[in-house]
N, C-alpha and C positions, 0 to 999 in steps of 0.2 A: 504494500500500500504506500504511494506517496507523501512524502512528510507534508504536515498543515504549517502552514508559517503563519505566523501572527507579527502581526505588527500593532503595539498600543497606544496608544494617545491620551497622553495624561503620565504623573509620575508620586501622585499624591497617596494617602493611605490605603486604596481601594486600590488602586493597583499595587502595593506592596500585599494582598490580597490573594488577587490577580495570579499574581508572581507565584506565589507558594500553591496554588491551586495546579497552576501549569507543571510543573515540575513534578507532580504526583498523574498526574493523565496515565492510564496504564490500556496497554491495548493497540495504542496508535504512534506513530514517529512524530510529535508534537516542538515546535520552536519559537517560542518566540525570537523574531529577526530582528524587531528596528524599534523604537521609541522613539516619541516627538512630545515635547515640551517647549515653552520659549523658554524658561525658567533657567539659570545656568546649573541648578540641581539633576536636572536632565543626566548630566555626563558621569555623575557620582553615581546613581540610580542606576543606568547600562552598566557602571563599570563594573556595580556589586554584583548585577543579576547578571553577567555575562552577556549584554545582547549587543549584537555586532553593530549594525545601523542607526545613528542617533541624526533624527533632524529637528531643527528648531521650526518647523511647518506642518501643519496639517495636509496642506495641499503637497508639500515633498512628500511625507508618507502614503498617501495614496496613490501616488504617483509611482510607488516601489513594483516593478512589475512581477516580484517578487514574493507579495503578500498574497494569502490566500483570506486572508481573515483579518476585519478594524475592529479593534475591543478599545470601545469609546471610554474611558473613566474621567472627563471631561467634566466643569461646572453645567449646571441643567440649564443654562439659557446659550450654550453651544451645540446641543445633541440633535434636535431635527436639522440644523443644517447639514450637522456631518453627517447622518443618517445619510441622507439622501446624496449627496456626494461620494461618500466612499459605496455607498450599493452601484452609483451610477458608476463609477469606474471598476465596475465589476468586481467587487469585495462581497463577501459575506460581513454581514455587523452582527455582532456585541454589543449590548450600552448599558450602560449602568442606568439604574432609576435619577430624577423620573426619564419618564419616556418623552414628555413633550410636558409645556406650560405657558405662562401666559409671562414674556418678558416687557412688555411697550408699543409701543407705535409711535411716527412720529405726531404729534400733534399732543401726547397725554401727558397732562399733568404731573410733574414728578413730586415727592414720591409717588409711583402709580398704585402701588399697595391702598393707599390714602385718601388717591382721589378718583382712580378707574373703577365705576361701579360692576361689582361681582358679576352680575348677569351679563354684562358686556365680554367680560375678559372669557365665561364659561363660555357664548356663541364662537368667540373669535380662536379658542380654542379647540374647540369640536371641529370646526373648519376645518382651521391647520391641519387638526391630525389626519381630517380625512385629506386629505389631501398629500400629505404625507404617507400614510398606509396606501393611495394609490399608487405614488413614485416607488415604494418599495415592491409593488404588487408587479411594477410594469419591470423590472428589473431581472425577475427570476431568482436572485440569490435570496439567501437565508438572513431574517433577521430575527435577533435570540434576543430577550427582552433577560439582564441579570438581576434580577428577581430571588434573591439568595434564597427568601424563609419558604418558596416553595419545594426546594431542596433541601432544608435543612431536615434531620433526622425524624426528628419531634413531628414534625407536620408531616414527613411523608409515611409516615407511623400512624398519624391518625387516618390521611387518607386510605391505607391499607383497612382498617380497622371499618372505616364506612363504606367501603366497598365490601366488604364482610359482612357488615350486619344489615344492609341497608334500612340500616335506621333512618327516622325524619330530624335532622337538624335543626332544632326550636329554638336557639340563641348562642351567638357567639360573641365575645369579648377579646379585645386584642390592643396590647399594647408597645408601642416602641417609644421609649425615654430615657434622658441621662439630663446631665448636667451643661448642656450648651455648646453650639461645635464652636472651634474655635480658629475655622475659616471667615475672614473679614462679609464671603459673598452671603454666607447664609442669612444675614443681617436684612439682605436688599432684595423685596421682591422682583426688582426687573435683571437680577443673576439667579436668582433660585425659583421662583415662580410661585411664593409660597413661605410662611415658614413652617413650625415644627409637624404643622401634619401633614404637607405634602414633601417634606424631607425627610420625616422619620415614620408619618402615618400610613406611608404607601405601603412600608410593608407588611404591617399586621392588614392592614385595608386588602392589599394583593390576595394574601393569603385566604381572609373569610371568603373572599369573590372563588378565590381558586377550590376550595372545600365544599364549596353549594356547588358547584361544576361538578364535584367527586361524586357527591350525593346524587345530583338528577341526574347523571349516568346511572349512577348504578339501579337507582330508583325506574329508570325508562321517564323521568318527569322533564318537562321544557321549564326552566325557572328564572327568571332575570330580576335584576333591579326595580323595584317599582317607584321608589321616594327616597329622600333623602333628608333628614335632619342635622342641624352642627350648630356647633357654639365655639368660638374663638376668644381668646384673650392675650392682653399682655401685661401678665401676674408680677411682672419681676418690674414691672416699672415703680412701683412704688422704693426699690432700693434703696439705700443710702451708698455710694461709691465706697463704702468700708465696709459693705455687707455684703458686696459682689464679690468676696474672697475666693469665695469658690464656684459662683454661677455663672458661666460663662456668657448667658443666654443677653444681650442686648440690642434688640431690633430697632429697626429704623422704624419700619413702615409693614414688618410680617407679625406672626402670631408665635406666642411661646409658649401657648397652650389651646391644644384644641379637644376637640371630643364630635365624633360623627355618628350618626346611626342609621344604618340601612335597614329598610322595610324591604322584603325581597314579596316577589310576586303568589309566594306561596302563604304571605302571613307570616313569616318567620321574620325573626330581628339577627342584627349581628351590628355590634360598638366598635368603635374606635379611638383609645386613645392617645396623645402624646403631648409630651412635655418637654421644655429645656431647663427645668428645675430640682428634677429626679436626681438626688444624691445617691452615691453607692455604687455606681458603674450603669451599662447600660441596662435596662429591663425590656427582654425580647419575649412576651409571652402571647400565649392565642389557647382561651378553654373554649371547648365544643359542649354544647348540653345537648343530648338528641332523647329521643323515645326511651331509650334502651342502656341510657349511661351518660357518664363522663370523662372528658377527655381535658388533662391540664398538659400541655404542651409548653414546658419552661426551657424556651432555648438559653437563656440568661437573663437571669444570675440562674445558677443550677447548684447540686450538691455534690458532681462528678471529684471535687476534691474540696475542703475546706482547707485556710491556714491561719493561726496565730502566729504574729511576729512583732517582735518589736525593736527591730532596728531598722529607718529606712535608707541611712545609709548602704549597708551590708543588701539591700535588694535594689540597688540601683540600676547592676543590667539584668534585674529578674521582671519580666513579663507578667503580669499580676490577670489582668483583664481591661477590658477599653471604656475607657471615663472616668475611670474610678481616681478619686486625689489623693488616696495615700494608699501605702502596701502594708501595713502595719494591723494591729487588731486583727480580728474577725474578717476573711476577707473569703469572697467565691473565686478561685483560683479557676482561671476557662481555659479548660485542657483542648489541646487540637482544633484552636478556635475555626479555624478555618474550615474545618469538616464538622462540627456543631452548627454551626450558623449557614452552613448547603454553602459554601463558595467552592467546596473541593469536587462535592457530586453534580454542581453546577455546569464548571466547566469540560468536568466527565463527557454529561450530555450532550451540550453543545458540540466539543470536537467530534462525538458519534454523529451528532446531526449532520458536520458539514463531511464526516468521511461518505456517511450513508444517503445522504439527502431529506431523511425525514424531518418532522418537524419536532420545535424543542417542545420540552414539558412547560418551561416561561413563556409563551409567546406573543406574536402583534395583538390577538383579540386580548388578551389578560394586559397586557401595556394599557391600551385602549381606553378599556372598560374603567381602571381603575383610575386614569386621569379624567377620564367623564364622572366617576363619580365623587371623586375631590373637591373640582371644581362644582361642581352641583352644590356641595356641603357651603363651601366659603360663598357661594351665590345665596344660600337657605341662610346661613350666618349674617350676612349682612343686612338681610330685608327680614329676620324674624320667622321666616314660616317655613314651613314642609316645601320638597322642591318634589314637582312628580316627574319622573323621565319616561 
């Protein structure tokens, strides 16, 4: 079988991710070839992971006639261009969440978080995407939507388990939260499209969309989206700049706290929450209630290893887990994060997809769906009511 070459775009913690997922692919002749960053960190980043081609372009790297594969890890107000560029010069894509969002126009108000009203940004984004989902359609090549929590153990465990029982799914709860990123973009809706829920909400949000999918397969039922409720906020503004010790969470014009609930077409519910306030590291969970049981899905924090310590000097190159502000005390130590959290069975699939041609378990309709229904939430959040789709 011929080796897949990849070439990445971006060089920030998602691809230090990336990286370690690649390196474990078993089965196939797998390379990463080339990275692109403008950043001068770029040439440290190839030198450690050993990748031969470094350009400071997007347009150079697609350009590589060399690559089989673009694994976008890219800020989210970059990713439908590249999308549709690197498909159109005949790549298969990758991209990290989101999929698409709502960055400006010219004419809008800035901040546009502030002043573009939600119902605007939700049409202008449905748009786009369709319209993007057709430049990918008209291309032929693969595009893999990296969607970790649908890989990750925990959830592909529960799917297993609903395809078993075909129980009815009566309420799901899901949350992704930590302490605040501490990238300058996540601050500014017209770089991120959004803040803590459609940066950290998408993936427990992906995930309930992706589980009602498990169900009415297995069930023979048709089930979609029917409405959309949310409430956004931003909780940390009250601070005192002596009390941001440790929250990192400072928005210009996004949310630092939201909460979503989907009404699915069957009468069943399923939540969403996320926060940039959550002290303790990250919190990756998603419970299942159906007919017949429950299912608690704790990707992180978990109890695969616990530790006390109290020097944190002596753990300075020890890996603890991600967000968390000290190594000390009482801590969830996150073993083989990479393979807990799906980035390792992630990119598994994907290279199967592009050796085989089938289609990924992440894909364009679960991208799609779950920025249609984000933006629905932040449209229902601004104006107060139930949003029907």
């Amino acid at each position: 079988m011929a080796k897949i070459r990849i070439g990445l775009a971006g060089c920030g913690f998602v691809s230090e991710l990336h990286m370690h997922a690649y390196r474990r692919v078993y089965g196939l002749d797998v390379e990463v070839r080339a990275v692109a960053a403008r950043g001068s960190y770029v040439l440290e980043f190839a030198n450690r992971h050993q990748i031969p081609a470094v350009y400071r372009s997007f347009v150079d790297l697609i350009a590589d006639g060399e690559l089989d594969v673009i694994d976008i890890c890219t800020p989210p107000n970059l990713h439908t261009s590249m999308i549709v560029d690197a498909m159109q010069a005949g790549k298969h894509v990758i991209c990290e969440k989101p999929f698409a969002g709502y960055f400006g126009r010219d004419g809008d108000r800035a901040p546009i978080g502030k002043h573009v009203p939600k119902a605007l940004m939700y049409e202008r984004v449905l748009d786009e995407m369709a319209q993007t989902r057709a430049a990918i359609n008209r291309t032929g090549k693969l595009f893999m939507y990296a969607e970790d929590w649908i890989y990750a153990p925990a959830v592909t465990k529960t799917a297993e388990i609903l395809k078993a029982t075909k129980d009815k799914i009566l309420f799901m709860k899901g949350e992704e939260s930590h302490s605040g990123s501490h990238a300058a973009h996540a601050a500014q809706w017209a770089m991120t499209g959004g803040g803590s829920l459609i940066r950290m909400g998408c993936h427990p949000l992906s995930a309930v969309l992706y589980l009602k999918q498990v169900e009415a397969k297995a069930r023979g039922e048709t089930i979609g989206v029917a409405s959309v409720t949310c409430d956004v906020g931003n909780v940390t503004a009250i601070l005192k700049p002596e009390e941001r010790t440790y929250i990192k969470a400072n928005p210009v014009d996004v949310e630092d706290w939201g909460t979503l609930t989907v009404t699915f077409s069957d009468g069943t519910k399923a939540t969403v929450l996320s926060g940039d306030m959550i002290m303790g590291g990250v919190r990756n969970l998603i419970e299942t209630y159906t007919s017949g049981g429950s299912l608690f899905a704790n990707i992180t924090p978990n109890t695969h290893m616990m530790s006390y310590q109290t020097s944190e000097e002596k753990l300075a190159g020890v890996y603890i887990t991600e967000k968390v502000d000290r190594k000390t005390g009482w801590q969830y130590v996150c073993l083989e994060e990479e393979w807990t959290r799906g980035y390792t069975q992630e990119i598994q699939d994907f290279m199967e997809c592009v050796a085989s041609g089938r289609q990924p378990l992440s894909d364009l309709a679960l991208a799609f769906e779950t920025i249609k229904v984000n933006y629905a939430g932040y449209w229902a959040a601004e104006e107060g009511r139930r949003v029907t789709l």
